[in-house]
C-alpha positions in Angstrom: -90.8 56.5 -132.4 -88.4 59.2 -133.5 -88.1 57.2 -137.1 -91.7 56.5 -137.6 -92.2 60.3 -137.0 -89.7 61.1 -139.6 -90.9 58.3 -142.2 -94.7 59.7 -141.5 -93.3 63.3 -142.2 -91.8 62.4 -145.2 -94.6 60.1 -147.2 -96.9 63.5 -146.2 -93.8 65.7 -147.6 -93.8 63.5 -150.9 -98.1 63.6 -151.2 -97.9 67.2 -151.0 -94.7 67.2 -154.1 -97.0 64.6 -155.8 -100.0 66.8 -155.9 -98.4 69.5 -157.2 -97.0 66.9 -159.7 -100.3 66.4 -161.2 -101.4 69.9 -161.2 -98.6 71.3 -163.0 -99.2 68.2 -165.4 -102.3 68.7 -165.8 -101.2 72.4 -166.1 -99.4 71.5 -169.0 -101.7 69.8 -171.2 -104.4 72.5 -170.9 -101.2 74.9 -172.3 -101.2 72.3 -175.2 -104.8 72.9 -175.7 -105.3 76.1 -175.6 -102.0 77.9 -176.6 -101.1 75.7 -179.2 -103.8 73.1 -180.7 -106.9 75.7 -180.8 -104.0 78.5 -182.1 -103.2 76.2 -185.1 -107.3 76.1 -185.4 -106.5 80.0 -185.5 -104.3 80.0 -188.1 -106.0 77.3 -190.1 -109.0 79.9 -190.5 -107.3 82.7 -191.0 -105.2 81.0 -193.9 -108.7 80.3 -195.4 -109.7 83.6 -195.2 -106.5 84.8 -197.0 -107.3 82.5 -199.6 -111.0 84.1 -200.0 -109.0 87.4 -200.6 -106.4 86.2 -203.1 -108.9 84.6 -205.4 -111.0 87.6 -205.2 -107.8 90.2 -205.5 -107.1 87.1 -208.7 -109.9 86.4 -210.5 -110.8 90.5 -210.6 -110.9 90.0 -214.6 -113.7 87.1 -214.6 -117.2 87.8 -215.3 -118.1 88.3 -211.8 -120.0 90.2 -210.4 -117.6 92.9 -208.6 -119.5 95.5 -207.1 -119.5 94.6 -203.7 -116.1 92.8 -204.0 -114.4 95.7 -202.1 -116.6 94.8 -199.0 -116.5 91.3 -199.7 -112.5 92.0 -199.1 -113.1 93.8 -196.1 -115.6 91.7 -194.5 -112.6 88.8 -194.8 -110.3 91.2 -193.3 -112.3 92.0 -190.0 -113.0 88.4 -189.8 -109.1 87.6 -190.0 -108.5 90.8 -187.4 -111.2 89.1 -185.1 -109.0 85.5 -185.2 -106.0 87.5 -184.4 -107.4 89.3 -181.2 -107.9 85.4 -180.3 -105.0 84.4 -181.3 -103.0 87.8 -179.4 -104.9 86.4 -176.2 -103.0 82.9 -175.8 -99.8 82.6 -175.0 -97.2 84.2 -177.7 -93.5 83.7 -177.7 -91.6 86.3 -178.9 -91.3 84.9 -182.0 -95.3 84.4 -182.4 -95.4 87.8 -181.4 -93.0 89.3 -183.8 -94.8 87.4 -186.5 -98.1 88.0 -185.3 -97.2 91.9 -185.4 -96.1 91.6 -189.0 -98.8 89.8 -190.3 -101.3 92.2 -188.3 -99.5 95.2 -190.3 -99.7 93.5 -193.9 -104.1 92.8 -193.0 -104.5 96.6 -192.2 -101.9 98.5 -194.3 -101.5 96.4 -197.2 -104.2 94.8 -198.5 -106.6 96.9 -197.8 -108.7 97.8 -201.2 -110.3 101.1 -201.0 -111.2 101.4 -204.1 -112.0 98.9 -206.5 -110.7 100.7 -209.3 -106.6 100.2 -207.9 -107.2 96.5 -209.3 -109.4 96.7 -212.3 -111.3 98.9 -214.4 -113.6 98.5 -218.2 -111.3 101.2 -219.4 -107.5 99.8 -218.7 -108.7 96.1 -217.5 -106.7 94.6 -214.6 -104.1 96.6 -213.1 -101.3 93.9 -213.2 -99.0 95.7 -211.1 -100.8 96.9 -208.2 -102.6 93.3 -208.7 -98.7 91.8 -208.3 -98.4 93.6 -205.0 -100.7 92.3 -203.4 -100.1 89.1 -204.3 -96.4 89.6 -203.3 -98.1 91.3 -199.4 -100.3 87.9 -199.4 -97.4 85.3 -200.0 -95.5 87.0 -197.1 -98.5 86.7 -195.0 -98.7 82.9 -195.9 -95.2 82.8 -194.9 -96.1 84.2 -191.5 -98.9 82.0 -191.0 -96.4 78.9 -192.2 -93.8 79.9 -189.5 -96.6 80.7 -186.9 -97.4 77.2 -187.5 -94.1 75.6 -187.3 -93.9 77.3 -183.8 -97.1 75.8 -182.4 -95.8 71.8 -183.3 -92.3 73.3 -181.7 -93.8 74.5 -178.7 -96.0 72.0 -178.6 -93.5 69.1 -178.6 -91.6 70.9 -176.1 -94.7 71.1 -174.1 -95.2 67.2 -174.2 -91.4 66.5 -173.2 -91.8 69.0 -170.3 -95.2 66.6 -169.4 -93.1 63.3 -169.8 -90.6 64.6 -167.4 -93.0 65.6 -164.9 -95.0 62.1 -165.3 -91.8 60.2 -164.7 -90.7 62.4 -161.4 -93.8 61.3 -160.2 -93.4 58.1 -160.8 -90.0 57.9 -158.7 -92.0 59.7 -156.1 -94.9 57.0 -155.6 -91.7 54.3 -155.8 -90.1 56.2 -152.9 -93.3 56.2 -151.5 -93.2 52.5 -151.4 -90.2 52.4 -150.4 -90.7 54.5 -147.4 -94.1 52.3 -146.2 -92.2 49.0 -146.8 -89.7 50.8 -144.2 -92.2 51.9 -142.2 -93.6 48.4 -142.2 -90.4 47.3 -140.8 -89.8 49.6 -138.5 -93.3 48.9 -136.6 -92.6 44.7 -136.9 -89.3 45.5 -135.4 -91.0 47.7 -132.6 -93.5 45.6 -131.9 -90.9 42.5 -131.9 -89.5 44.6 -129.7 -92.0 44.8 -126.8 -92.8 41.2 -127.4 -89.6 40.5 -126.5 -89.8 42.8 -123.3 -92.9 41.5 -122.4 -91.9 38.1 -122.7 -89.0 38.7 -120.8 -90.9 40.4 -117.7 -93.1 37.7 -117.5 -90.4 34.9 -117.4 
């Protein structure tokens, strides 16, 4: 009885592993969700917003109309801020975060236009060189975004790898668990054998 007591405790020791198992699985994949396959949605949008800016900050010499274009630059700007609190929220390594920081910095004290007249005026046309800088503040925000985004298929290989390991643990758990009822099996034949024998024996 001593065994069967052991072999009971044991396959209820290995449920309780297992279900922890499946939650720290399923843990896992809802990490790959939502710290690294909604943050590359992140950074896809804010890319798209940087682009708005560039050809804006770009084209300033086109017959367009340019009177608002200083809010239209800053309307992109709050929009990109707004992604970033999102993105701040989720999980950040402390690379992310380092990059993060640095790309936050070129949004609010780089590129933003005050005044229209830094990039282009009917007197002295485009102002190549301020116009240069802030191309050269928006390529290393690309850069940023481009690293951020090598990070999230990093992490999020490392992620699945980490979920592959836990899958297979569990399945050398449910073998053991086999293993453990085809013992258990055995042991109760054996037991019951046992007292067939004894019985047998009494009555002969």
């Amino acid at each position: 009885m001593l065994i069967i007591g052991v072999l009971l405790l044991l396959i209820y020791g290995k449920n309780l592993i297992e279900r922890q198992a499946f939650k720290d699985i399923s843990n896992t994949f809802t990490e790959v969700y939502n710290d690294r396959l909604v943050v590359e949605g992140y950074i896809f949008q804010i890319s798209e917003k940087l682009f708005q800016i560039q050809k804006l900050v770009d084209h300033c010499d086109l017959g367009y109309d340019y009177s608002k274009v200083v809010d239209e630059i800053a309307t992109h700007e709050e929009s990109i801020l707004s992604i970033v609190e999102n993105f701040e929220a989720t999980k950040l390594t402390d690379q992310e975060n380092s990059l993060l920081t640095d790309f936050k910095n070129i949004i609010v004290n780089d590129l933003s236009i005050k005044n229209y007249n830094l990039l282009f005026s009917d007197s002295s046309g485009v102002n190549q060189a301020q116009v240069k800088i802030y191309d050269q503040k928006i390529t290393q925000a690309r850069k940023d975004l481009d690293n951020l985004s090598k990070i999230q298929l990093e992490e999020g290989e490392k992620l699945i790898s980490k979920a592959k390991v836990q899958i297979n643990r569990s399945q050398i758990w449910a073998q053991f668990e086999v293993a453990l009822l085809i013992v258990l099996i055995v042991v109760l034949f054996l037991l019951l054998f046992r007292k067939s024998e004894e019985h047998t024996g009494m009555i002969s």
